[in-house]
C-alpha positions in Angstrom: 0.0 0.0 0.0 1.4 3.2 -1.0 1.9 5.3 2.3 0.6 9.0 2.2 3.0 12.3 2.9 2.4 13.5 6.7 2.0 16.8 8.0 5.0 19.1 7.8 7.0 16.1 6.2 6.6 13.8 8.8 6.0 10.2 8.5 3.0 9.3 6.9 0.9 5.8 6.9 1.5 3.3 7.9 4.3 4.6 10.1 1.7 7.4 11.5 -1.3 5.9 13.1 -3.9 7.8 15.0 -5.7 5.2 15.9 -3.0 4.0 18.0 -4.2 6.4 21.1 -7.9 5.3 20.8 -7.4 2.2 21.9 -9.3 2.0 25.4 -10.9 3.9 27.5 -7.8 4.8 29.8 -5.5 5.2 27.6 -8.2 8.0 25.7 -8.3 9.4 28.9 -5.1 9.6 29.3 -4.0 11.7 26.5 -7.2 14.2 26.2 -6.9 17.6 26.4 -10.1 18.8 27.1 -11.5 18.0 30.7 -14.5 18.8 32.5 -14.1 19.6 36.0 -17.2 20.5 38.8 -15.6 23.4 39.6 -16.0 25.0 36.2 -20.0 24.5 36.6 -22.3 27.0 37.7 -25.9 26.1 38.6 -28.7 28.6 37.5 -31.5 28.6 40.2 -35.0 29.9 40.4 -36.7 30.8 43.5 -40.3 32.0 43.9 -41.7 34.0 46.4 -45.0 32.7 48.0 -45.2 29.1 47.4 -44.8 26.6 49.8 -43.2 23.6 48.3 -41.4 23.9 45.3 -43.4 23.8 41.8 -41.9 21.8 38.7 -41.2 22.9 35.6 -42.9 21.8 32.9 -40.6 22.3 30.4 -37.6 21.8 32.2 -37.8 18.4 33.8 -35.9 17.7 36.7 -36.1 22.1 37.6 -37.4 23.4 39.9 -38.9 27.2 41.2 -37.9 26.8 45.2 -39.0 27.7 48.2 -36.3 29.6 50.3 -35.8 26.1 52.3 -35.6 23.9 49.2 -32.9 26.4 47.5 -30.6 26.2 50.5 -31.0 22.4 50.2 -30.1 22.3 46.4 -27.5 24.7 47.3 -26.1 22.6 49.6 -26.2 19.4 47.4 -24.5 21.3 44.5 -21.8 22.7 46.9 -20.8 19.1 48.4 -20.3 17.6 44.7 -18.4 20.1 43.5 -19.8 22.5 41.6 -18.0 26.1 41.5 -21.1 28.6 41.4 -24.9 29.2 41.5 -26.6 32.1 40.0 -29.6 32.9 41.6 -32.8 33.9 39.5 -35.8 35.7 41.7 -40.0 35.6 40.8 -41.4 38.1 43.1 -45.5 38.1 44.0 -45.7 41.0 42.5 -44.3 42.9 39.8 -44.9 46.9 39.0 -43.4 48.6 35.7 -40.1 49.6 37.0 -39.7 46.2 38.9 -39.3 47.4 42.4 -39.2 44.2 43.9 -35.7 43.7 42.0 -34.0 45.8 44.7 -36.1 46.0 47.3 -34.2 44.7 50.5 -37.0 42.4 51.8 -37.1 40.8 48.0 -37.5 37.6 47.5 -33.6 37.3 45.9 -32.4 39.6 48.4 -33.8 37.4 51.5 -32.8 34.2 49.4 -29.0 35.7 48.9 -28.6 35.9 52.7 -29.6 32.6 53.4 -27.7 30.8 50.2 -24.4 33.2 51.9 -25.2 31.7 55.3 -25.1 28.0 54.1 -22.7 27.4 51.3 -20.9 30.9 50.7 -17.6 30.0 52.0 -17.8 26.8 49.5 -19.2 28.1 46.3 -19.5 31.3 44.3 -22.9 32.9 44.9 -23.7 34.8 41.9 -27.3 36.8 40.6 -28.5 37.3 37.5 -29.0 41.5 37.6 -31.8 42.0 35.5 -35.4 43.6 35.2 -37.2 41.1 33.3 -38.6 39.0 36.0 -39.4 41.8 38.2 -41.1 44.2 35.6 -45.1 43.6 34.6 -44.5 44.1 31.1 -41.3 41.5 31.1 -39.0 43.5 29.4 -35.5 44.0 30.5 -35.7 48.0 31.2 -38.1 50.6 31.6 -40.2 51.8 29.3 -40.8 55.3 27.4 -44.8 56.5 26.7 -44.3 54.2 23.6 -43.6 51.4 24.8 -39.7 51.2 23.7 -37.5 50.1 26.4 -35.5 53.7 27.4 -32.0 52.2 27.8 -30.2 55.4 29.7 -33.1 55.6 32.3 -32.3 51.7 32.8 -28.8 52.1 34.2 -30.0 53.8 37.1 -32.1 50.7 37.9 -29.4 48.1 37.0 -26.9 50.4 39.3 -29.8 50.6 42.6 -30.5 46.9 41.5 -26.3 45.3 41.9 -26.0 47.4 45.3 -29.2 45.9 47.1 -27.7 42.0 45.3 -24.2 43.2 46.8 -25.4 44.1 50.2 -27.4 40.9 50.3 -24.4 39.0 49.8 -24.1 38.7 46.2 -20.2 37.5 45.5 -20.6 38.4 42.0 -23.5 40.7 39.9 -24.2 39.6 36.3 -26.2 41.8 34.3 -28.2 40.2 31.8 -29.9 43.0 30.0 -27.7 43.9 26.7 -28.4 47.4 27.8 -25.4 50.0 26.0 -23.4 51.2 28.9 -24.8 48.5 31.9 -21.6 47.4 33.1 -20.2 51.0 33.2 -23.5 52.0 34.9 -22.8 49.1 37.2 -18.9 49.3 38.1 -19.9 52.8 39.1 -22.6 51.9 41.5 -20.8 49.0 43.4 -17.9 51.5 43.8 -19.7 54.3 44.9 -21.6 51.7 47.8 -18.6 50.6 49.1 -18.1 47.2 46.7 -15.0 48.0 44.7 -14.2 44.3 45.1 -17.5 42.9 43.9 -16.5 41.4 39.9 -19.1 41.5 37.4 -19.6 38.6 35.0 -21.6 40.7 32.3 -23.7 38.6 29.9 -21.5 40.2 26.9 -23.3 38.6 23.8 -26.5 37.9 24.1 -28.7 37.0 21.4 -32.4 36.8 20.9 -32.7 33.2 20.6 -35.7 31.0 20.2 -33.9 28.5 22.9 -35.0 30.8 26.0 -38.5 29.8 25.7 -38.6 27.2 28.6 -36.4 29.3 30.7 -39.6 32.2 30.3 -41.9 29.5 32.1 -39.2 29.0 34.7 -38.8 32.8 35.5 -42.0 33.7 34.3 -41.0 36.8 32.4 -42.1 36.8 28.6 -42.6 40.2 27.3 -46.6 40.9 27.4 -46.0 42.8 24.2 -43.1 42.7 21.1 -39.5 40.7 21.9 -36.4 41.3 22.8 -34.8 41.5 19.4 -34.4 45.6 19.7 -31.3 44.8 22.4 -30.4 41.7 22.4 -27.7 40.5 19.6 -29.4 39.2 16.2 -28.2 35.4 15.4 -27.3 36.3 11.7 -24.2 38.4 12.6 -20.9 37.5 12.8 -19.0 37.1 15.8 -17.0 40.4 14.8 -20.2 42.1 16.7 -20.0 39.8 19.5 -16.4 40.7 19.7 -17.4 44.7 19.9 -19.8 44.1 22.6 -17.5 42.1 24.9 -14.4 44.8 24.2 -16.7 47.6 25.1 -18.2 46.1 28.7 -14.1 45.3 29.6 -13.5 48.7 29.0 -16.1 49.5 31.5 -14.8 47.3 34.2 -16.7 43.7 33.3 -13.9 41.3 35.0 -15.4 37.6 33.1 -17.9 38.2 30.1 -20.6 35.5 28.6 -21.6 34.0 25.5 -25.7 33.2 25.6 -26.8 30.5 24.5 -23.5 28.5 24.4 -24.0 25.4 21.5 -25.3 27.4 18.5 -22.8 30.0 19.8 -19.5 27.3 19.8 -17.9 29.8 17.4 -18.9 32.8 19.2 -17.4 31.5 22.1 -14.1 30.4 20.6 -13.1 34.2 18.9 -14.3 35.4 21.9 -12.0 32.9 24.3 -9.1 34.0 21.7 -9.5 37.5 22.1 -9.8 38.2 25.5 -7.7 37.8 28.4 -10.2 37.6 31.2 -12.2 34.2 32.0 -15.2 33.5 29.3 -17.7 32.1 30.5 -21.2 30.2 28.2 -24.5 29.6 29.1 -25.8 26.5 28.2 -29.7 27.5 28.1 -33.2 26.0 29.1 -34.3 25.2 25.9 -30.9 23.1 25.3 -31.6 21.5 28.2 -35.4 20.7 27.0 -34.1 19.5 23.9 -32.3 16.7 25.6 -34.4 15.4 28.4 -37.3 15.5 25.8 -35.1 13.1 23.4 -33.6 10.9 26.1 -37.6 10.7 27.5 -38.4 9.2 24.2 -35.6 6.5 24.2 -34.2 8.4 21.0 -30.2 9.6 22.6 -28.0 8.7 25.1 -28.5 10.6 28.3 -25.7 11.3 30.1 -23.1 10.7 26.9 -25.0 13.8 24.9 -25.3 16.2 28.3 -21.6 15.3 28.7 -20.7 15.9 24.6 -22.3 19.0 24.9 -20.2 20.6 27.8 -17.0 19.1 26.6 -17.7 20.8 23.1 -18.6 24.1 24.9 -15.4 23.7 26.8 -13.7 22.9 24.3 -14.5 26.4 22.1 -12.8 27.8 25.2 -15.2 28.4 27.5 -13.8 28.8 31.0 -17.4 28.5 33.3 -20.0 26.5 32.1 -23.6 27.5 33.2 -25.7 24.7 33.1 -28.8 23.0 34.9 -26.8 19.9 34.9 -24.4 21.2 37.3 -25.0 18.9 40.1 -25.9 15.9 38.5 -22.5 16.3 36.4 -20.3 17.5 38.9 -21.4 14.0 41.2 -20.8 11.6 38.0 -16.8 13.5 37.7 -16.5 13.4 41.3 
C-alpha cells in the first residue's frame, strides 16, 4: 500500500497511526486535552416568592422554582459535589413597571441571597442574574418610554440601585443580563460608589435573541406581554465580529469575566471570543438546550448522560472557562 506524505513532512501511513491512542478507555483518557471539571459549573437557580413547596417545571424536567428552604437544600447538594457557582434567578409576588421588587431589600432574591451566603458561601460562588425582566409587569429587561420602547439610559439607574441591594445581600458576584449600552459602566460605578470595589461583574457580553430561552420564560415567568427582545439583544445572523465589539466595550467598562448566551449554536462565538480576550469566558448553556435533551432521552431516541456530557465538553472545548448549566449537580457528582 502506498503510504501517504504527513504533515509538515513527517512520517506518513503506515508509520503514523492515530488510531494508536484510541485504543481503550484509559489510555483516551489519558492523552485528552479537554476536561470537565465541577468546579467550572455554575448552577442557575429559580426561586419563587410565595409558594410553599417547590413547583416543577414543565418544560424543564428535573427544575425546579424553590422555596427559600428547598434552594438552600439544592445549594447545599451542589456545593458538596463540587460544583463552582450558582446564579440565583428571583420571581417576586408582584411585579410593577419599573420592577421594584428587584432591589427592594426584603425581595424575595435579596432574603434568598442571605440565606444561600449563610449555608454554602464559603464553598461556592454565589452569583445573581441582575436584570429587570422578571421583576417588571410588562417583562422587558428595562423601563419603558410612553411608547412602549425600552429607554436604555433611564435603565442604568435601575441596574446600578438593583447590583447594590444584590451586593449588600451577599451577592459575591453581579451579572447583568440586560444587553443594555453602557450597563456594566452604569454598574462598576454603582458597586464603587456603595462601598463594593471588590465585587467582579460577570456581564452577559453577547447575548442574542434566541428561540432557545422559551422554557427558561416559564421557569422565570417573564415573557414580554407585548413585542421581543430583538431591539437589544444580539441578532443570530451576525458574525461574531459584533459579539467581539460588545465584549471589548463592557471590559473597557470594568466587566472582570464576560458571557456568550446560548453557548452550543454559539461554539464559534465563544471560541473568537475565548481568543481574544484575556479575562475568563464564560457560556450559558440555556433552558431550551436543556429541554431538547431530556425530551429526546424521554423518548428512548439519545444517550443521556453521553450527549449532556458531549455538549459541555464541546462548549469547553471552544474555550469556554465556566460553564452554566442546569446539569451542574448531576455532572459534577458523575466526575467526582
Amino acid at each position: 500500500m502506498t503510504a501517504l506524505p504527513g504533515a509538515g513532512g513527517r512520517a506518513g501511513f503506515p508509520l503514523a497511526r492515530p488510531r494508536r491512542l484510541r485504543r481503550g478507555t484509559a489510555l483516551r483518557r489519558l492523552v485528552s486535552n479537554v476536561r470537565l471539571h465541577p468546579a467550572d459549573l455554575v448552577l442557575p437557580m429559580f426561586v419563587k416568592e410565595g409558594i410553599a413547596t417547590p413547583a416543577p417545571i414543565a418544560s424543564m424536567p428535573g427544575v425546579m422554582q424553590h422555596t427559600r428552604e428547598s434552594l438552600r437544600k439544592a445549594a447545599v447538594e451542589a456545593a458538596r459535589a463540587g460544583v463552582g457557582g450558582l446564579i440565583l434567578f428571583g420571581v417576586p409576588a408582584s411585579k410593577d413597571g419599573r420592577g421594584s421588587a428587584a432591589d427592594d431589600p426584603s425581595g424575595i432574591v435579596q432574603l434568598a441571597l442571605a440565606d444561600l451566603v449563610a449555608e454554602v458561601g464559603g464553598d461556592m460562588v454565589i452569583m445573581t442574574d441582575l436584570c429587570l425582566d422578571e421583576y417588571t409587569d410588562h417583562g422587558h429587561c428595562g423601563l419603558l418610554t410612553h411608547d412602549g420602547d425600552v429607554d436604555n439610559d433611564a435603565t442604568l439607574a435601575r441596574y446600578g440601585s438593583i447590583a447594590v441591594a444584590q451586593a449588600r445581600a451577599g451577592a459575591q458576584v453581579v451579572a447583568p443580563s440586560g444587553m443594555m449600552d453602557g450597563q456594566v459602566g452604569a454598574i462598576r460605578a454603582a458597586l464603587d460608589a456603595a462601598g463594593h470595589a471588590d465585587v467582579p461583574i460577570l456581564a452577559y457580553s453577547a447575548k442574542y435573541a434566541s428561540a432557545f430561552y422559551g422554557p427558561f420564560r416559564d421557569a422565570a415567568e417573564c415573557a414580554p406581554r407585548s413585542g421581543d427582545r430583538a431591539g437589544y439583544q444580539q441578532d443570530p445572523a451576525r458574525s461574531a465580529g459584533e459579539a467581539l465589539r460588545e465584549v471589548a466595550l463592557d471590559i473597557a467598562e470594568g466587566a472582570d469575566a464576560v458571557m456568550v448566551k446560548p453557548a452550543l449554536a454559539y461554539l464559534d462565538v465563544v471560541a473568537a471570543v475565548a481568543a481574544a480576550v484575556e479575562v475568563p469566558v464564560a457560556a450559558y448553556q440555556v433552558s431550551g438546550e436543556y429541554a431538547m435533551v431530556e425530551a429526546a432521552a424521554a423518548n428512548g431516541w439519545i444517550d443521556r448522560e453521553r450527549v449532556i456530557t458531549e455538549t459541555l465538553t464541546a462548549v469547553r472545548r471552544a474555550g469556554a472557562d465556566i460553564i452554566l448549566t442546569y446539569w451542574a449537580t448531576e455532572v459534577a457528582q458523575r466526575l467526582r
